[in-house]
DOMIVEX-195852 format. One record per residue (C-alpha): residue number from 1; residue in one letter; y, z, x. Coordinates in pm, 1 decimal, always signed. Layout:
num = NUM residuo = A y = Y z = Z x = X
...
This chain:
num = 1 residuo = X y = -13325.8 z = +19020.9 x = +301.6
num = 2 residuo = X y = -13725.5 z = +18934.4 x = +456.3
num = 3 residuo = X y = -13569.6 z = +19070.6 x = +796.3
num = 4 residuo = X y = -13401.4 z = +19361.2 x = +680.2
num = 5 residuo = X y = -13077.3 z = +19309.2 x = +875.2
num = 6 residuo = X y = -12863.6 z = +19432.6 x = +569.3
num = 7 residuo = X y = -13050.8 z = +19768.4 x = +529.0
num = 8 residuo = X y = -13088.1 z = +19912.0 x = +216.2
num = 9 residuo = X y = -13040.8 z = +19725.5 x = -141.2
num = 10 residuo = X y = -12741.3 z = +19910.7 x = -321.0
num = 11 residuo = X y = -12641.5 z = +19657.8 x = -571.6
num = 12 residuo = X y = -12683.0 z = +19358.7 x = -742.4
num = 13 residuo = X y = -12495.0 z = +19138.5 x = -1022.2
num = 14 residuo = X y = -12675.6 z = +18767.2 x = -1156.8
num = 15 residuo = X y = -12402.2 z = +18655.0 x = -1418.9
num = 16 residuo = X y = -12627.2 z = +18321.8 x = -1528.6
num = 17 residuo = X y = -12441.2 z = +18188.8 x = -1866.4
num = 18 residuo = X y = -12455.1 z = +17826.9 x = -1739.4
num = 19 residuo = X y = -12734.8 z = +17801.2 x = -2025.8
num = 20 residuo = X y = -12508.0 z = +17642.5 x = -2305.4
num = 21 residuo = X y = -12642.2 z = +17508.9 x = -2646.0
num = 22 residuo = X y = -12510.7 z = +17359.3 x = -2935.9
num = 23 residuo = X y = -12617.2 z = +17439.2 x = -3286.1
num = 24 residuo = X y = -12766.7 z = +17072.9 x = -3302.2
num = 25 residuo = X y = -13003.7 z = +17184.6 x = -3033.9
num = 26 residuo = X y = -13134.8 z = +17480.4 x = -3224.2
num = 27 residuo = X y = -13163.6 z = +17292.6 x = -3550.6
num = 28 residuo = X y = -13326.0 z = +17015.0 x = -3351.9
num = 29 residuo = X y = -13679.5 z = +17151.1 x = -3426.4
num = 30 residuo = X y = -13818.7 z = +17460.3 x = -3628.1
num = 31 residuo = X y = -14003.4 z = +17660.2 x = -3357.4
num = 32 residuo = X y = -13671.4 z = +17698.8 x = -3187.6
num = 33 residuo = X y = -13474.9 z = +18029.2 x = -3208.3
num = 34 residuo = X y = -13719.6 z = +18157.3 x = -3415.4
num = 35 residuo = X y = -13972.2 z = +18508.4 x = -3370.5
num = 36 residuo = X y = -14254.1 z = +18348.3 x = -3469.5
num = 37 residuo = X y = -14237.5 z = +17968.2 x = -3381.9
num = 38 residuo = X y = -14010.4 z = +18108.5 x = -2990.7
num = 39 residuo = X y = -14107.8 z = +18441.5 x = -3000.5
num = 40 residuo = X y = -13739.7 z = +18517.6 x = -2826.1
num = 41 residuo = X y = -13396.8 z = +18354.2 x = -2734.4
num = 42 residuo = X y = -13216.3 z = +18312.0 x = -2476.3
num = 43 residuo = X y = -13463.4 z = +18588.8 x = -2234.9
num = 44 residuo = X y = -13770.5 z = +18374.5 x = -2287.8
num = 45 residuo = X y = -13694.8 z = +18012.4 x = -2317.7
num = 46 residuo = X y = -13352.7 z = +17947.9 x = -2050.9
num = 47 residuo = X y = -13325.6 z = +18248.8 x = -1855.4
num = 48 residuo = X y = -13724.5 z = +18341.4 x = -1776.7
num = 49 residuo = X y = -13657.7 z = +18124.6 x = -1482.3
num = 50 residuo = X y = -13368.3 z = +18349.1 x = -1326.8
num = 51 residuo = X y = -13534.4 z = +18699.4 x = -1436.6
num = 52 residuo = X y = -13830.6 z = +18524.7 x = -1226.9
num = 53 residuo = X y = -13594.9 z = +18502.3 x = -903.3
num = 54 residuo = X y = -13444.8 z = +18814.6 x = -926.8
num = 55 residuo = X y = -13767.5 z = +19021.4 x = -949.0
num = 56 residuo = X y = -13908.6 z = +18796.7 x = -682.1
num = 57 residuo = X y = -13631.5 z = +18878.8 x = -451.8
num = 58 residuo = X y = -13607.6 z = +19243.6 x = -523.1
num = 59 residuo = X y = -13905.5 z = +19333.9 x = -707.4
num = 60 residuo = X y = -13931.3 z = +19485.1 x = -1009.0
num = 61 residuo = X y = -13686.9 z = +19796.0 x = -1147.1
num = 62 residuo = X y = -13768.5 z = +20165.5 x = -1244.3
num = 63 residuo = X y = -13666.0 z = +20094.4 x = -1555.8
num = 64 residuo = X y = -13380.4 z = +19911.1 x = -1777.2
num = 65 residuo = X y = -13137.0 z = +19918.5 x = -2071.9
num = 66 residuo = X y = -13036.1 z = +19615.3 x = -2242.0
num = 67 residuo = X y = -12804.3 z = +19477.2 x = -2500.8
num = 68 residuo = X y = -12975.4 z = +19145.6 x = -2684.1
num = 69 residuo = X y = -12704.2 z = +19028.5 x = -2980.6
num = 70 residuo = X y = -12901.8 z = +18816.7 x = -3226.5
num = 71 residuo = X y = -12737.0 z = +18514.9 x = -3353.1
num = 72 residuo = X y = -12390.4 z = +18598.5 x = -3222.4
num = 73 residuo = X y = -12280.8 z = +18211.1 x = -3103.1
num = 74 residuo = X y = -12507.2 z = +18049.7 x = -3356.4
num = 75 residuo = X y = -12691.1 z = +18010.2 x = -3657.2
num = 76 residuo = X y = -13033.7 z = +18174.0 x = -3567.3
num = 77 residuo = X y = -13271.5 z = +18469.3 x = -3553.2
num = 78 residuo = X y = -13314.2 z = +18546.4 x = -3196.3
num = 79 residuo = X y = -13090.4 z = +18690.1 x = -2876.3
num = 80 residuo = X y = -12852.9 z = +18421.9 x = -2751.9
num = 81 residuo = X y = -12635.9 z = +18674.3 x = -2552.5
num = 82 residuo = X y = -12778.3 z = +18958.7 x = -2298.4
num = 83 residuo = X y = -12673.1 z = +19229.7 x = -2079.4
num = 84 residuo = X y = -12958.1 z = +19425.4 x = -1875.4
num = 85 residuo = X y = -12866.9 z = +19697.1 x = -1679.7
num = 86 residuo = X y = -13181.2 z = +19798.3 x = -1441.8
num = 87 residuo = X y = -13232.7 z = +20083.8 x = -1193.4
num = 88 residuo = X y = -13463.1 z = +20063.1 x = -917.7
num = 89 residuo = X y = -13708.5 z = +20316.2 x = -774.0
num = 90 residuo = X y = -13470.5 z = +20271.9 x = -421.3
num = 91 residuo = X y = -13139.7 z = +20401.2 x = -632.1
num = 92 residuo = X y = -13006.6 z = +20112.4 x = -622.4
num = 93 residuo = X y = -12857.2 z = +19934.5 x = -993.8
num = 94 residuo = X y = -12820.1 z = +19619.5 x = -1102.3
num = 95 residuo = X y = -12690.0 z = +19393.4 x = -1421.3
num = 96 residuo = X y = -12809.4 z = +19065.7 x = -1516.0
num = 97 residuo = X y = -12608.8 z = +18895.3 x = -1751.9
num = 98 residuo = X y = -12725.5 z = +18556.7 x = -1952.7
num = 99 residuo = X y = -12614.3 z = +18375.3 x = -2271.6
num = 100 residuo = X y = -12578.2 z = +18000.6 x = -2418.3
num = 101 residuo = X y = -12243.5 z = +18030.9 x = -2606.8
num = 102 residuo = X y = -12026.8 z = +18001.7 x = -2334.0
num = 103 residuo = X y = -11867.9 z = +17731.7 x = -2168.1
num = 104 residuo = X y = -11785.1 z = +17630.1 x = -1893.6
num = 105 residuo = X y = -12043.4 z = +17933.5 x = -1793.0
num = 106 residuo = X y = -12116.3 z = +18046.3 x = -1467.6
num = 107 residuo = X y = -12401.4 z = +18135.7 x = -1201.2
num = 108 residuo = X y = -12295.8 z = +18371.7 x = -969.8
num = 109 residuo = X y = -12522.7 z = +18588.7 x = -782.0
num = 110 residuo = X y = -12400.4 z = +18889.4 x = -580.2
num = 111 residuo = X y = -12630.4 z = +19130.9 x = -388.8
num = 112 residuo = X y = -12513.6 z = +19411.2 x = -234.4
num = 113 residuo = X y = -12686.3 z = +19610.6 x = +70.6
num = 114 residuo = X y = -12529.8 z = +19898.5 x = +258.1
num = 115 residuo = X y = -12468.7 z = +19683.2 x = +597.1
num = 116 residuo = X y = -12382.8 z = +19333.8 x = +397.0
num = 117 residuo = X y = -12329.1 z = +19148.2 x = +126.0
num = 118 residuo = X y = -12474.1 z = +18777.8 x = -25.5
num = 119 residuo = X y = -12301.0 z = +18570.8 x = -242.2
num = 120 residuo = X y = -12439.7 z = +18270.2 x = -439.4
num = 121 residuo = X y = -12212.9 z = +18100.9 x = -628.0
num = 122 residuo = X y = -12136.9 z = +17659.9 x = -675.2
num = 123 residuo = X y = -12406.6 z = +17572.5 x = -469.9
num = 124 residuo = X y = -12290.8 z = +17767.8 x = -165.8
num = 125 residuo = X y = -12437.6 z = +18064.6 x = +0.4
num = 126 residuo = X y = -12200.0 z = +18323.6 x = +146.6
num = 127 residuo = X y = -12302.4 z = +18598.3 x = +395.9
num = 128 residuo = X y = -12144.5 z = +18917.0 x = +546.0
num = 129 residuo = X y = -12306.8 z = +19132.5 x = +820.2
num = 130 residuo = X y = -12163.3 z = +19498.9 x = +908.2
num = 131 residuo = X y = -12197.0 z = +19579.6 x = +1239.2
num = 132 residuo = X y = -12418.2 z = +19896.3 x = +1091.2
num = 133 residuo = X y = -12455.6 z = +20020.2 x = +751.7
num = 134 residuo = X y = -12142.4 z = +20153.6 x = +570.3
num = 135 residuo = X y = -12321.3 z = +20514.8 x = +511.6
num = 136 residuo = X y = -12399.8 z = +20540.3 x = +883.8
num = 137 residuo = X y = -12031.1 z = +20461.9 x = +937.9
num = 138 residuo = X y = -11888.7 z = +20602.4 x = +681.3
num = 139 residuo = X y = -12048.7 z = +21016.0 x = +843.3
num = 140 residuo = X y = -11985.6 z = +20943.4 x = +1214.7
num = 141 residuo = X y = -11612.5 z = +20772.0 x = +1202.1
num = 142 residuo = X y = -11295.8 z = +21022.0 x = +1143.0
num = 143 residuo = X y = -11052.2 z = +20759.5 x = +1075.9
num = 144 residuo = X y = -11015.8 z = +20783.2 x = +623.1
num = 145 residuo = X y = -10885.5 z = +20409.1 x = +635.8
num = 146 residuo = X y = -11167.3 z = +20197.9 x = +838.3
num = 147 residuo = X y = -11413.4 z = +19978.5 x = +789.4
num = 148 residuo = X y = -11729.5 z = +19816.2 x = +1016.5
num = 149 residuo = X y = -11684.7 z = +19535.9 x = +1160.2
num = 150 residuo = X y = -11801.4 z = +19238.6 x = +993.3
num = 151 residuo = X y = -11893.7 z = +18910.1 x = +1073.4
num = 152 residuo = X y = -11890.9 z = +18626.4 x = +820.0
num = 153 residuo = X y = -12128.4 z = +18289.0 x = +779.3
num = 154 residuo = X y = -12158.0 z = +18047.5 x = +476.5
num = 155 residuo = X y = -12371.0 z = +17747.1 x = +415.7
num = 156 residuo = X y = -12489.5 z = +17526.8 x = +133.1
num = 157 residuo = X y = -12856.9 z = +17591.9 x = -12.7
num = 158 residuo = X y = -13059.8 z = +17373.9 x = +233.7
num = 159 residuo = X y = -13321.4 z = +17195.6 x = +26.1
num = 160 residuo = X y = -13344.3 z = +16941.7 x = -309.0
num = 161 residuo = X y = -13427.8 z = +17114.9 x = -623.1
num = 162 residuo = X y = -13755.6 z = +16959.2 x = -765.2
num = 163 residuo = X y = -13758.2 z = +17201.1 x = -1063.2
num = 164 residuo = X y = -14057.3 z = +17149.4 x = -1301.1
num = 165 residuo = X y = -14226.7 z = +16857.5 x = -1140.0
num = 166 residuo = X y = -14207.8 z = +17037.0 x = -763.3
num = 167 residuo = X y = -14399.1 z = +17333.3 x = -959.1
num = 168 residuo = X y = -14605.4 z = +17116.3 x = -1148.6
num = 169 residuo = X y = -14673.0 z = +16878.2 x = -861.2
num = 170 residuo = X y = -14789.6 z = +17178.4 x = -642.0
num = 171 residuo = X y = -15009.9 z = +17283.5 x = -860.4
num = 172 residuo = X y = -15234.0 z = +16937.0 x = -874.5
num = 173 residuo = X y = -15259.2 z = +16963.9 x = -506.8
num = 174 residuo = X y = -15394.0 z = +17312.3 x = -525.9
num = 175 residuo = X y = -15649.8 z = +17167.9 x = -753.8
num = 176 residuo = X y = -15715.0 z = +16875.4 x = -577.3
num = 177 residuo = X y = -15628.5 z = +16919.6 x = -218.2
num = 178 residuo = X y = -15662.5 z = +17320.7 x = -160.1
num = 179 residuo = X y = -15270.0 z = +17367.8 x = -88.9
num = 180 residuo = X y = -15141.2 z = +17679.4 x = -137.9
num = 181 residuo = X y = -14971.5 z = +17785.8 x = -450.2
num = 182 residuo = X y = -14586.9 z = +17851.8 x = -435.9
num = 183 residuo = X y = -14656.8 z = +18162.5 x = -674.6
num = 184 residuo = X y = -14977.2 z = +18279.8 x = -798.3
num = 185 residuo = X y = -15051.0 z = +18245.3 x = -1153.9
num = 186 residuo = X y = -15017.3 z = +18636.2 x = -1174.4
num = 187 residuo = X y = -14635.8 z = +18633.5 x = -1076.5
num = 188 residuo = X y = -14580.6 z = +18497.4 x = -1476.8
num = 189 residuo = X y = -14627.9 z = +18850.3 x = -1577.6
num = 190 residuo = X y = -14342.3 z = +19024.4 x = -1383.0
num = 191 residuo = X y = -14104.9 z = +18812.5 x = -1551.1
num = 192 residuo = X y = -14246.7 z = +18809.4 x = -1942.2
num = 193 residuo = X y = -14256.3 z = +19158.8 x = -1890.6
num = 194 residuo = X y = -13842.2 z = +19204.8 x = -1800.7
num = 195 residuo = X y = -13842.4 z = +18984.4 x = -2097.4
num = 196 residuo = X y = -14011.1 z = +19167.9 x = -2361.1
num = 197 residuo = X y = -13893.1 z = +19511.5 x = -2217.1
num = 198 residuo = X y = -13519.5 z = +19420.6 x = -2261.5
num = 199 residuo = X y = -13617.2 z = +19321.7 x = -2574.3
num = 200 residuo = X y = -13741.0 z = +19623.7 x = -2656.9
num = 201 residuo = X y = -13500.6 z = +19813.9 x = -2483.3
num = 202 residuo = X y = -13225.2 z = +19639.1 x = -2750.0
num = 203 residuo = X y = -13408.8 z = +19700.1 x = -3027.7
num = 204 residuo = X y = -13463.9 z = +20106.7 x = -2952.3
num = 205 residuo = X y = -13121.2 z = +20130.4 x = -2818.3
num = 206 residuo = X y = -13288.7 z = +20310.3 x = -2516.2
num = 207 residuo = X y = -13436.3 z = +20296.3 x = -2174.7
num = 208 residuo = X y = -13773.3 z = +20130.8 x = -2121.9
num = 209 residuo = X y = -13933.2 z = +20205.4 x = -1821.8
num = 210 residuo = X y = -14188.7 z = +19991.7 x = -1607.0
num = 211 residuo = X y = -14556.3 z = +20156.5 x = -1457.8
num = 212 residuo = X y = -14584.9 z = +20239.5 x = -1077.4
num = 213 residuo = X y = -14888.1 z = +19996.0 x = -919.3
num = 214 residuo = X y = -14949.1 z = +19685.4 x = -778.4
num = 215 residuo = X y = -15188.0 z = +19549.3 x = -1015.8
num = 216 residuo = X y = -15025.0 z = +19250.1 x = -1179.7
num = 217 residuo = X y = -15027.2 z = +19387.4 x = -1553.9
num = 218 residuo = X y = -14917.8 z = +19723.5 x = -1510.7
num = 219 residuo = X y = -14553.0 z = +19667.3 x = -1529.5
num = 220 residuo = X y = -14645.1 z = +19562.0 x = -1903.0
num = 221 residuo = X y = -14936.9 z = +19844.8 x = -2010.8
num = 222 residuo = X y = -14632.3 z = +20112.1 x = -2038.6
num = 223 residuo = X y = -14469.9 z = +19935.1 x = -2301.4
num = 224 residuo = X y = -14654.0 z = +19654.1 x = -2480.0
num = 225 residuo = X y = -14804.3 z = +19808.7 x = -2798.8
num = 226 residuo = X y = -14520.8 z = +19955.8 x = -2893.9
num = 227 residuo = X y = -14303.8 z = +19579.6 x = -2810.6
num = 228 residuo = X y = -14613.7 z = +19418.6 x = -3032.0
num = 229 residuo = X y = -14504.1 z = +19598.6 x = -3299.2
num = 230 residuo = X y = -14175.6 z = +19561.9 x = -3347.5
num = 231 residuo = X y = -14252.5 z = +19158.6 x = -3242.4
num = 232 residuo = X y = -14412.2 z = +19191.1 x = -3549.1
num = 233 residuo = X y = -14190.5 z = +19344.4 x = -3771.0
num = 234 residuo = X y = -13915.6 z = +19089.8 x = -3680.8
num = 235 residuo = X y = -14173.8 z = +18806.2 x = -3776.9
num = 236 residuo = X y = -14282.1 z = +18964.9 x = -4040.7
num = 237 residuo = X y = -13897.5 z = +19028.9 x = -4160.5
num = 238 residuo = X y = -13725.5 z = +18658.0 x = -4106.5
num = 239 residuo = X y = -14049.7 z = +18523.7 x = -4292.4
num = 240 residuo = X y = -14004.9 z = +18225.8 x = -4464.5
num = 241 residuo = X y = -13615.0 z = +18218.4 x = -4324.7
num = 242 residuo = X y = -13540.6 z = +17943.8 x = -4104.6
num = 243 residuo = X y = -13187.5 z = +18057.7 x = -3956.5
num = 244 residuo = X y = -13051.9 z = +18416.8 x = -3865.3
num = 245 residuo = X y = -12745.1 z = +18600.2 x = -4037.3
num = 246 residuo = X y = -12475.4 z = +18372.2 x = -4089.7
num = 247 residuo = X y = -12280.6 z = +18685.4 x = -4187.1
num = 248 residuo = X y = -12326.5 z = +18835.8 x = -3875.1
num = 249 residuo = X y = -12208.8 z = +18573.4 x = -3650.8
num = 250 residuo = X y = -11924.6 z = +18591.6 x = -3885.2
num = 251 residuo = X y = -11844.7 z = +18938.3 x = -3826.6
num = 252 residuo = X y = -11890.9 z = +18871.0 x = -3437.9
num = 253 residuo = X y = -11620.1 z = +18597.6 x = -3474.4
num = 254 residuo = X y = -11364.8 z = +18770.1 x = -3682.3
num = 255 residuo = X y = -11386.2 z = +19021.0 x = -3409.8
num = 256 residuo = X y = -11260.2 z = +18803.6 x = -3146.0
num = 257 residuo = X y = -10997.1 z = +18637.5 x = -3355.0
num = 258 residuo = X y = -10846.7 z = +19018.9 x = -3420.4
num = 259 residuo = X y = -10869.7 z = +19078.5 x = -3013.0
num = 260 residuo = X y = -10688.4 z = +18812.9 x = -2987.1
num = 261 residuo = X y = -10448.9 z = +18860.7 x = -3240.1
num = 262 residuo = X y = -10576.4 z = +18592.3 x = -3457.1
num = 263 residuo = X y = -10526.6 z = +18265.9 x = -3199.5
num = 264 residuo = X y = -10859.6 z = +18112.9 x = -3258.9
num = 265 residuo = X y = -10736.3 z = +17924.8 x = -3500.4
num = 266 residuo = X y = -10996.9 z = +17759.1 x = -3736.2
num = 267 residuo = X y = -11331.0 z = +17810.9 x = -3690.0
């Protein structure tokens, strides 16, 4: 948190896969799901927004490893299903999990420090505050079975979400009326760049790792020739095709039908 109260950031989890689409939406116009007319899936067009929170709220990783399956819920040639793992420079981990094949999905935050723990989940905000960090406890106390004390609080996100036109409508009045901008038109970079870097991590099967510095395009100078490239190459390869591997969705389906012993019935 701003104020520090629950020390150290350890942990933290953002399972976002409330970003359901139906084939009909993808076939709905030919830019979509594609590398050249999208550029990306699932990363760039739905969950963009939530990468943007989570790197606003606890700045930008060390470096990350991520798992982007292409066409594995639908017809297409981009990711619709993620899993980054990220370290940060602090020690601390996290995950960030995103897809639009699943249903009912879920948006669940959880943030971990070593003297508390937030919870977002539904709409409501949960809080716990140790009465010092667990490390601190964990060297002084000789008991092998206690715990801090904790104290618990929990409220609903104060506030109306204004979405697009609160952003949009902000930045008018900065034009017009000199009010300050809720992010800078820099912050867009810090986001794109978890974006194309977990692409790229997928596509190397390896770690990509972000540059040290506070100047706004640095986190992307490490890494963006060699992501241009292999942009490229997947434009240049689904040329001409409108949808992904039909096959390969098939393959990812058969696979769940033998895990679960062949009760999907019909597909």
């Amino acid at each position: 948190t701003s104020s520090g109260r629950l020390g150290v950031l350890r942990r933290v989890i953002w399972n976002i896969t409330n970003w359901y689409r139906t084939q009909a939406y993808y076939d709905s116009s030919d830019w979509r799901a594609t590398w050249d007319g999208e550029g990306a899936g699932v990363l760039l067009n739905q969950s963009v927004h939530n990468l943007d929170l989570w790197q606003w709220m606890l700045g930008m990783p060390r470096r990350i490893r991520a798992f982007a399956y292409e066409g594995k819920y639908h017809d297409i040639q981009v990711e619709d299903d993620v899993t980054i793992y990220a370290e940060y420079a602090c020690g601390a981990t996290g995950v960030f999990m995103t897809s639009t094949g699943e249903y009912p999905g879920a948006n669940r935050l959880e943030i971990q420090y070593d003297a508390g723990k937030i919870i977002y989940d539904g709409g409501l905000l949960r809080i716990w505050s140790l009465s010092e960090s667990a490390r601190s406890f964990s060297d002084r106390t000789e008991q092998p079975f206690s715990a801090p004390e904790i104290s618990y609080e929990e409220s609903e996100v104060p506030g109306m979400e204004t979405a697009h036109r609160g952003i949009m409508t902000n930045f008018v009045n900065a034009i017009l009326r000199s009010e300050p901008l809720i992010a800078s038109g820099k912050e867009g970079i810090y986001a794109l760049s978890l974006c194309n870097a977990a692409l790229l991590s997928s596509w190397k099967d390896d770690w990509v790792s972000f540059a040290a510095g506070a100047d706004c395009t640095d986190p992307l100078l490490s890494y963006e020739k060699e992501y241009k490239a292999c942009l490229d190459r997947k434009i240049s390869d689904t040329a001409g095709k409108r949808r992904g591997s039909e096959k390969k969705r098939t393959v990812f389906l058969d696979l769940a039908e033998n895990a679960s012993g062949g009760s999907l019935g019909s597909r």
